[in-house]
Chimera marker file (.cmm) of the C-alpha trace (Angstrom):
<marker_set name="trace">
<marker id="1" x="-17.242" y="17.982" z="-17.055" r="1" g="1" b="0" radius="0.5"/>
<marker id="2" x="-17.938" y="14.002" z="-16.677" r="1" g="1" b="0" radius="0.5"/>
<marker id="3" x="-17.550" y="12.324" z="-13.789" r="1" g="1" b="0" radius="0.5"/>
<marker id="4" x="-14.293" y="9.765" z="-14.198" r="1" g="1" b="0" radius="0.5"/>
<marker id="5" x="-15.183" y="5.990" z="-13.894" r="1" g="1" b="0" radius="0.5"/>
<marker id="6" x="-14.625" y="4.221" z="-10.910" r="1" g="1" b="0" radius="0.5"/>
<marker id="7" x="-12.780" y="0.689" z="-11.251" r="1" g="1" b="0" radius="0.5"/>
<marker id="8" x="-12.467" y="-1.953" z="-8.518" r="1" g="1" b="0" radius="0.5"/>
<marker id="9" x="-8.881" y="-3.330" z="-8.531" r="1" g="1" b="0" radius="0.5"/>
<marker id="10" x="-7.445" y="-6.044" z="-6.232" r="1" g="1" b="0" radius="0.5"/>
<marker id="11" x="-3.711" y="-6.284" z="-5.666" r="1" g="1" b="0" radius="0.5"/>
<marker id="12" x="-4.283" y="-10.052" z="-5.619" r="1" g="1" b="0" radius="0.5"/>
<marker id="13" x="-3.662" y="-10.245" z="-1.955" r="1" g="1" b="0" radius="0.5"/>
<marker id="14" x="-6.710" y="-9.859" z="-0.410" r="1" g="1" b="0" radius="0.5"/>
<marker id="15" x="-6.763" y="-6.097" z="-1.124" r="1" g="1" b="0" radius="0.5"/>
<marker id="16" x="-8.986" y="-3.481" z="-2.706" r="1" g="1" b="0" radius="0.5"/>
<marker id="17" x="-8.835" y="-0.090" z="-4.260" r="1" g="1" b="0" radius="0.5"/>
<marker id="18" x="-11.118" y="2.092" z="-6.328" r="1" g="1" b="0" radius="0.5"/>
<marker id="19" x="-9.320" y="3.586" z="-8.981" r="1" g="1" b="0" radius="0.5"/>
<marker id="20" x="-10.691" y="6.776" z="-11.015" r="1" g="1" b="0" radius="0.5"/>
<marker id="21" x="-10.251" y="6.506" z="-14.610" r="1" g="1" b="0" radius="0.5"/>
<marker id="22" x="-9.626" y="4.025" z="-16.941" r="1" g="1" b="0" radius="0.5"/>
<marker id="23" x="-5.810" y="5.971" z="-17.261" r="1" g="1" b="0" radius="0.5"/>
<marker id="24" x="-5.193" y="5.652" z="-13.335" r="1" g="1" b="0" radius="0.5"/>
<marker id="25" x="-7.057" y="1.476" z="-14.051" r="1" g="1" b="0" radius="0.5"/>
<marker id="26" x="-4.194" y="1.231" z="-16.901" r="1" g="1" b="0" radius="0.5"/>
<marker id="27" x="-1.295" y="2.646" z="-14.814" r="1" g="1" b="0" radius="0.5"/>
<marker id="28" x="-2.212" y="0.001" z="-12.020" r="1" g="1" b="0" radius="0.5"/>
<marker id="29" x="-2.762" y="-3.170" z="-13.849" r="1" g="1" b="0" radius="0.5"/>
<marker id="30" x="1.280" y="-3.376" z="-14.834" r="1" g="1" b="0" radius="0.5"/>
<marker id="31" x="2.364" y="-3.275" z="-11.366" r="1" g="1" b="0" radius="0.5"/>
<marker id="32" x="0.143" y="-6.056" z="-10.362" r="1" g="1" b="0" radius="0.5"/>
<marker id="33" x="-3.427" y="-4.502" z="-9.928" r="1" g="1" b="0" radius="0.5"/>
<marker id="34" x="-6.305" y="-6.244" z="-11.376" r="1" g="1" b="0" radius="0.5"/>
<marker id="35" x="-9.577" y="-5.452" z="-12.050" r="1" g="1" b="0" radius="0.5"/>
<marker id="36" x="-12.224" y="-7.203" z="-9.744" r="1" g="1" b="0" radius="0.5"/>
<marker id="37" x="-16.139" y="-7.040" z="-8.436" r="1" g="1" b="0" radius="0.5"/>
<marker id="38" x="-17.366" y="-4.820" z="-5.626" r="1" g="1" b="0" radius="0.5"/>
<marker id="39" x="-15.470" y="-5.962" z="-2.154" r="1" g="1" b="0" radius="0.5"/>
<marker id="40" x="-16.965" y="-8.344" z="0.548" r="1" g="1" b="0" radius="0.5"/>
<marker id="41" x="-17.580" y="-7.373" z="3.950" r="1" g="1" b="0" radius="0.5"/>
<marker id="42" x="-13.957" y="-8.639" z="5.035" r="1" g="1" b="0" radius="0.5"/>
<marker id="43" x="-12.148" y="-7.408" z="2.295" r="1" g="1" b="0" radius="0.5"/>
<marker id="44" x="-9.591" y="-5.126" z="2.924" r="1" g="1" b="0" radius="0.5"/>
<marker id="45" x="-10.001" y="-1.790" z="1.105" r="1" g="1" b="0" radius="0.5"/>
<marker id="46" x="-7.901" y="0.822" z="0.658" r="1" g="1" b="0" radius="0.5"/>
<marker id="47" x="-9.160" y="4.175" z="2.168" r="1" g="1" b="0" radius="0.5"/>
<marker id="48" x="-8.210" y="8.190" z="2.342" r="1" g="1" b="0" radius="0.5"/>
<marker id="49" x="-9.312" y="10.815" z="4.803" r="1" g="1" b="0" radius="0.5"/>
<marker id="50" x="-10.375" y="14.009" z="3.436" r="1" g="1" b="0" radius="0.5"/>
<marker id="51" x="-8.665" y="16.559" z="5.128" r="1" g="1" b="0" radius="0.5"/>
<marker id="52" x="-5.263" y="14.884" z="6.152" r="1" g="1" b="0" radius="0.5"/>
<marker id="53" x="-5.396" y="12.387" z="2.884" r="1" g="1" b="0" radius="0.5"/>
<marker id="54" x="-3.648" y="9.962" z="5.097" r="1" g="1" b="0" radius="0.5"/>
<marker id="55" x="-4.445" y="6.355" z="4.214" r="1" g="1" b="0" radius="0.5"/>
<marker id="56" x="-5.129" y="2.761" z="5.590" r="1" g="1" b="0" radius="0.5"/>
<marker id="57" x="-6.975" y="-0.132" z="5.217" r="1" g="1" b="0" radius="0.5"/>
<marker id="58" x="-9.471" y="-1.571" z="6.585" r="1" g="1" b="0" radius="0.5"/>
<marker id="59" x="-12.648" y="-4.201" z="6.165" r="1" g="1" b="0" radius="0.5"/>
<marker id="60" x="-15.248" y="-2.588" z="3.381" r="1" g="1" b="0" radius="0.5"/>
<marker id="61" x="-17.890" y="-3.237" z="6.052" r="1" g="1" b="0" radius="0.5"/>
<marker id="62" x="-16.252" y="-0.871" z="8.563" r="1" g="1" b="0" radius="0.5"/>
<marker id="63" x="-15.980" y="1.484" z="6.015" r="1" g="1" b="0" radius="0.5"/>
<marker id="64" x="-19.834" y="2.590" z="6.640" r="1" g="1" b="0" radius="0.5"/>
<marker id="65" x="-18.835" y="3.662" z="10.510" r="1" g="1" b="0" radius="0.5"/>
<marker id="66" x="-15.907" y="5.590" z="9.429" r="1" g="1" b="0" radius="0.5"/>
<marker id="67" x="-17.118" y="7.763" z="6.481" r="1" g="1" b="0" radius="0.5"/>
<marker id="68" x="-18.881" y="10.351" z="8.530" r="1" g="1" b="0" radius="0.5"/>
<marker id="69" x="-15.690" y="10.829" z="9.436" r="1" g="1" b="0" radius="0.5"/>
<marker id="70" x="-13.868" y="11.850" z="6.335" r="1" g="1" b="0" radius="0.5"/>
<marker id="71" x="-13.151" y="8.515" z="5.384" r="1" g="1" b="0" radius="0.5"/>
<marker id="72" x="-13.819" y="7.144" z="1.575" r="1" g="1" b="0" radius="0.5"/>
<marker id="73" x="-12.719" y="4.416" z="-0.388" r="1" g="1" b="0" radius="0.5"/>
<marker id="74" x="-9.246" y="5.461" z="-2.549" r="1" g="1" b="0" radius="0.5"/>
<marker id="75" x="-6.513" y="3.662" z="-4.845" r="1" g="1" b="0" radius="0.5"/>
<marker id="76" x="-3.395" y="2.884" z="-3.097" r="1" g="1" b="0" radius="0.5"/>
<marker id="77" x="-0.479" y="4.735" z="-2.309" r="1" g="1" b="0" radius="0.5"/>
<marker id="78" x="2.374" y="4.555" z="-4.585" r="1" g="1" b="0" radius="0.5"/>
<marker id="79" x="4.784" y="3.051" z="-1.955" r="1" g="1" b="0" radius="0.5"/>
<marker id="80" x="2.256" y="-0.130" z="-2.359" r="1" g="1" b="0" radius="0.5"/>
<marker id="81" x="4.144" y="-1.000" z="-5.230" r="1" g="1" b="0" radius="0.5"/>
<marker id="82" x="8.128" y="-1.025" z="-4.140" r="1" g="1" b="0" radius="0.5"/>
<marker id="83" x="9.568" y="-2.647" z="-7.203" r="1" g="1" b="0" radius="0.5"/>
<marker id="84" x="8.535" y="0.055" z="-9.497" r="1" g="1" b="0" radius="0.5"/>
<marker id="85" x="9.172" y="3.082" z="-7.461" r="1" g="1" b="0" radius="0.5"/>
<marker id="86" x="10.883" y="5.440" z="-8.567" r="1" g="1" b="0" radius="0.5"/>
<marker id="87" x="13.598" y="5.527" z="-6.136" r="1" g="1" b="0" radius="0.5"/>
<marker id="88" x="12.609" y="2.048" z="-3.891" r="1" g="1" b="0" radius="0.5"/>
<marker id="89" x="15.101" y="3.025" z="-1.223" r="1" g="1" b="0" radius="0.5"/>
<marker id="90" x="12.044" y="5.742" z="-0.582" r="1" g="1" b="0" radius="0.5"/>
<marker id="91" x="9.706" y="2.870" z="0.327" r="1" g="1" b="0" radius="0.5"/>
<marker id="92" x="12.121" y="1.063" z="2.142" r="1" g="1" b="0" radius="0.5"/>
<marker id="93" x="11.804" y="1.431" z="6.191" r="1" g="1" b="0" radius="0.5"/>
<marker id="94" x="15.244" y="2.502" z="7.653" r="1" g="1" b="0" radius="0.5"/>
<marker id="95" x="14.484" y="0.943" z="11.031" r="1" g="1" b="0" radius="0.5"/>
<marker id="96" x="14.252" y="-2.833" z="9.078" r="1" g="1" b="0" radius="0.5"/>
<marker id="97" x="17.966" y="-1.859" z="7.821" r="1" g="1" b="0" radius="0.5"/>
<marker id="98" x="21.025" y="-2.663" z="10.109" r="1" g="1" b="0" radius="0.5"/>
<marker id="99" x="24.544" y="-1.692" z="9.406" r="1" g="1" b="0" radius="0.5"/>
<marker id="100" x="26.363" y="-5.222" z="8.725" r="1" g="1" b="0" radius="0.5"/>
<marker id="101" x="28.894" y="-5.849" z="11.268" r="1" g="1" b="0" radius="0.5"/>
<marker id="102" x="32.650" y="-5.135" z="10.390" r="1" g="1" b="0" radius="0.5"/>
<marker id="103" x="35.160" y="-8.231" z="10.011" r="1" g="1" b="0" radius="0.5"/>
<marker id="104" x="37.262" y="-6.705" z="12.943" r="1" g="1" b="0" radius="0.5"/>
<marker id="105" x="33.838" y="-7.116" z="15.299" r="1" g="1" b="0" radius="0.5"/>
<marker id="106" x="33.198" y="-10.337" z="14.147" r="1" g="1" b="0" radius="0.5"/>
<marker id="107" x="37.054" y="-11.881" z="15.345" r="1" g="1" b="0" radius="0.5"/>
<marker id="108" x="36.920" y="-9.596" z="18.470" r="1" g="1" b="0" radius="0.5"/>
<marker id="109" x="33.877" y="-11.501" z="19.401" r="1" g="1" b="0" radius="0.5"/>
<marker id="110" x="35.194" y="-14.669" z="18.797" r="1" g="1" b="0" radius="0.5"/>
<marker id="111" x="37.930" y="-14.139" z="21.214" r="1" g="1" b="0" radius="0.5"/>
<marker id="112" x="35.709" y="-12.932" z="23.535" r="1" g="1" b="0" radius="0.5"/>
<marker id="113" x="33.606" y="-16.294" z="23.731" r="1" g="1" b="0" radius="0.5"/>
<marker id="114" x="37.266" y="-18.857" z="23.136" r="1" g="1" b="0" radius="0.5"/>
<link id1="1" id2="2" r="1" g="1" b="0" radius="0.2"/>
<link id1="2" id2="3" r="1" g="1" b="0" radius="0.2"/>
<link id1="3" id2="4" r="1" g="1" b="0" radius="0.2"/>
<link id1="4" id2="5" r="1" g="1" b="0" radius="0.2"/>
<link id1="5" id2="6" r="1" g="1" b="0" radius="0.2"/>
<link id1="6" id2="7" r="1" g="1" b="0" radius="0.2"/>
<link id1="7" id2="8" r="1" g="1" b="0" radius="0.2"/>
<link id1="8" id2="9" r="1" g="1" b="0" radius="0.2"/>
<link id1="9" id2="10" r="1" g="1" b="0" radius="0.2"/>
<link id1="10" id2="11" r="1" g="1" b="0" radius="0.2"/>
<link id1="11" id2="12" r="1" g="1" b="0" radius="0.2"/>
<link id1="12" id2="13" r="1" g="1" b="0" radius="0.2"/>
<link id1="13" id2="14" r="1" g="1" b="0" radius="0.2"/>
<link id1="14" id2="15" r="1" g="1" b="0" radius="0.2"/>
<link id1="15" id2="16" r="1" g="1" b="0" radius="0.2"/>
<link id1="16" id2="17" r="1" g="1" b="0" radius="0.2"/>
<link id1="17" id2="18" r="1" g="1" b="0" radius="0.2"/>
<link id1="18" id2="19" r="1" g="1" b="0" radius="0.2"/>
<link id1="19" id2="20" r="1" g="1" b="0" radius="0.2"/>
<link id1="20" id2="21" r="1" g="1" b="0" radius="0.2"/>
<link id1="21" id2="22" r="1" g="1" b="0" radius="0.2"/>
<link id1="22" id2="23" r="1" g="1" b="0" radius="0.2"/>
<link id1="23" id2="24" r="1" g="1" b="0" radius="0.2"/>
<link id1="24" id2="25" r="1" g="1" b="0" radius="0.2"/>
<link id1="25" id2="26" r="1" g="1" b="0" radius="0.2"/>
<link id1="26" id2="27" r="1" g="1" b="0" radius="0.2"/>
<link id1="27" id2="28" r="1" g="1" b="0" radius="0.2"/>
<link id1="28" id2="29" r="1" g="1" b="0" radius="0.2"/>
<link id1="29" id2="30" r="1" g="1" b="0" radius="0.2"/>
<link id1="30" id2="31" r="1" g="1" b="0" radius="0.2"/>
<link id1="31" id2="32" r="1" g="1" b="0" radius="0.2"/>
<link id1="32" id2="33" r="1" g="1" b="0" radius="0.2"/>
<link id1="33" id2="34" r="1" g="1" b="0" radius="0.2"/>
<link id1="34" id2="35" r="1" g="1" b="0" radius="0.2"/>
<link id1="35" id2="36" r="1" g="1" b="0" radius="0.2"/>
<link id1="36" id2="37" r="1" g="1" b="0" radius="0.2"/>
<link id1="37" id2="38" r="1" g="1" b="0" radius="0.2"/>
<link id1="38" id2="39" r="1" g="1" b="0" radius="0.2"/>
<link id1="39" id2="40" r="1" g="1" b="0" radius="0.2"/>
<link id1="40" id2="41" r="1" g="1" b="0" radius="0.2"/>
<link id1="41" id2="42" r="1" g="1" b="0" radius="0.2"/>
<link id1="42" id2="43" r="1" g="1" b="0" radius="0.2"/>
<link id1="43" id2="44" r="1" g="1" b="0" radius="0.2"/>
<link id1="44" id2="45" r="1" g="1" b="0" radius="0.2"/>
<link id1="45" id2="46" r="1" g="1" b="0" radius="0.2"/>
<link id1="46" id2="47" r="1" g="1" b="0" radius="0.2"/>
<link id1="47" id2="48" r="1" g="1" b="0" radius="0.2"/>
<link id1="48" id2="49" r="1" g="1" b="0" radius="0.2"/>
<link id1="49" id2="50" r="1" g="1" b="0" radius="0.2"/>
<link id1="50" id2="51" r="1" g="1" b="0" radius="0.2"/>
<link id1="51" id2="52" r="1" g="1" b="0" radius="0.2"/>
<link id1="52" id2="53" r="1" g="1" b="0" radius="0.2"/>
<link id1="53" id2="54" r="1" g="1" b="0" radius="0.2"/>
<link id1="54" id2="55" r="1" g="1" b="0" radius="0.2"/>
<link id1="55" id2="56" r="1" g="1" b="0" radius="0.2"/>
<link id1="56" id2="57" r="1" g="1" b="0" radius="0.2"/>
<link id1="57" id2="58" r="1" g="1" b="0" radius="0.2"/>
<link id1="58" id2="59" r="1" g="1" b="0" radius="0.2"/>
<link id1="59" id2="60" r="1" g="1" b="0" radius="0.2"/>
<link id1="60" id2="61" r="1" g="1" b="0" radius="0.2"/>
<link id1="61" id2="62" r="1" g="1" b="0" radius="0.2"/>
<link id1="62" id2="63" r="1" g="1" b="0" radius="0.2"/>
<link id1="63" id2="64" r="1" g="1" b="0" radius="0.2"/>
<link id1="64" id2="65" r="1" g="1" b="0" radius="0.2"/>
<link id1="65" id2="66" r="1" g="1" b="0" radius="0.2"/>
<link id1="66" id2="67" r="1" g="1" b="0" radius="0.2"/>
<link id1="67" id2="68" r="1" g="1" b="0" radius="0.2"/>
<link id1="68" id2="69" r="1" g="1" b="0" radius="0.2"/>
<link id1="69" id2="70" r="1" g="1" b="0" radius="0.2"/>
<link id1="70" id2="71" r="1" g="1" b="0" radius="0.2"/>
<link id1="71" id2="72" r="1" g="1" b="0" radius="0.2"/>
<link id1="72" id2="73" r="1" g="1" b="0" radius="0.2"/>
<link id1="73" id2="74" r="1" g="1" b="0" radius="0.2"/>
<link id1="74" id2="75" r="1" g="1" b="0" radius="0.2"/>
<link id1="75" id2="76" r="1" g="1" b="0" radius="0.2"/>
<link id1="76" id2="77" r="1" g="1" b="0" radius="0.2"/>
<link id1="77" id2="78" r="1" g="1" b="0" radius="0.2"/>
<link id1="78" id2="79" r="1" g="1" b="0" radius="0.2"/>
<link id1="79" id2="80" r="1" g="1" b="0" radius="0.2"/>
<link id1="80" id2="81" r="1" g="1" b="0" radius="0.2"/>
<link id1="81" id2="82" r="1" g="1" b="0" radius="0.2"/>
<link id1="82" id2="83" r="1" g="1" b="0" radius="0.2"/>
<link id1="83" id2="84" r="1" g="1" b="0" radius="0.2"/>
<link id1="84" id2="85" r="1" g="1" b="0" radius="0.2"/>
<link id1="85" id2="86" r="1" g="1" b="0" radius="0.2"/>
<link id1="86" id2="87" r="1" g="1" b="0" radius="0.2"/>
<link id1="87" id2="88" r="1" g="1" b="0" radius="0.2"/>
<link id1="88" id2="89" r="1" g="1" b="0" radius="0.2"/>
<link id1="89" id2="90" r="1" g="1" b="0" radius="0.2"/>
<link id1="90" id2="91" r="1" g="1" b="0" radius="0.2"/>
<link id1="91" id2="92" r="1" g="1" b="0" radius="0.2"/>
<link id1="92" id2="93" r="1" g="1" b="0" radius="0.2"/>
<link id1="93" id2="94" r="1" g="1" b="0" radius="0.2"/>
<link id1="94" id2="95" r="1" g="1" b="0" radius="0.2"/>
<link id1="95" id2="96" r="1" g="1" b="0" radius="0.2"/>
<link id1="96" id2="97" r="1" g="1" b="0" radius="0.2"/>
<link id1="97" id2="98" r="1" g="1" b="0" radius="0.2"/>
<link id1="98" id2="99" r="1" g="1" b="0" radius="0.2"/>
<link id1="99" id2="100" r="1" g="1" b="0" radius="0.2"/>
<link id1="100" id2="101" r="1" g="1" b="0" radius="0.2"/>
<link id1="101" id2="102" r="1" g="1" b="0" radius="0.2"/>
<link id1="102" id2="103" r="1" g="1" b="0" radius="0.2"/>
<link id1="103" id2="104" r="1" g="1" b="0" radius="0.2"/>
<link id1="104" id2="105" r="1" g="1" b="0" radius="0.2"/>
<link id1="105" id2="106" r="1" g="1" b="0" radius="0.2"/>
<link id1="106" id2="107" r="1" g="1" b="0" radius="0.2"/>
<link id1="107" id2="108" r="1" g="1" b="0" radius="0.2"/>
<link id1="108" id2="109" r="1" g="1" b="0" radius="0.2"/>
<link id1="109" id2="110" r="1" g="1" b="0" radius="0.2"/>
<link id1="110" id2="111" r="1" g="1" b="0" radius="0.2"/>
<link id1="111" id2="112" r="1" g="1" b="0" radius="0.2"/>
<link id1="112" id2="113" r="1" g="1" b="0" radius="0.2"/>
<link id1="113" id2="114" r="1" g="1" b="0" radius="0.2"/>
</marker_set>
């Protein structure tokens, strides 16, 4: 079997993944995702633990301090791309979204502070 090639793709943002495959590189570059050279130091990449495969991000230069443990460089969640989610109410946080206040609230308030 040969081994898939590795792309660097920036998000245009100041972030960095390393997509495998030129399929994954293709299914990226719609939703914003461009191709790009290796990362800087400071350049946020995106990164995956082994055995949780939890992500984050953090500066490529860090990146040497954390990989002994389990860290490596990765693409980016799906959820990085909310407008073509499948459902983007899944990427949405529920503790950013309040209830808006009912009309009856709103005038017993107002008679509260006349």
């Amino acid at each position: 079997m040969t081994k898939k090639t590795t792309h660097w793709m920036t998000d245009g943002y100041g972030n960095v993944a390393l997509i495998e495959g030129a399929d994954e590189r293709d299914r990226w570059k719609p939703l914003g995702w461009s191709e790009t050279d290796a990362p800087g130091p400071g350049t946020q990449v995106w990164v995956r633990h082994e055995e949780t495969h939890n992500r984050a991000r953090l500066p490529f230069a860090a990146l040497e301090l954390w990989r002994p443990r389990g860290w490596s460089e990765c693409g980016p969640p799906d959820s990085a791309d909310p407008f073509h989610a499948v459902d983007p109410a899944d990427v949405v946080d529920p503790g950013q979204v309040s209830e808006p206040a009912s009309p009856a609230a709103a005038t017993k308030k107002e008679k509260q502070d006349g």
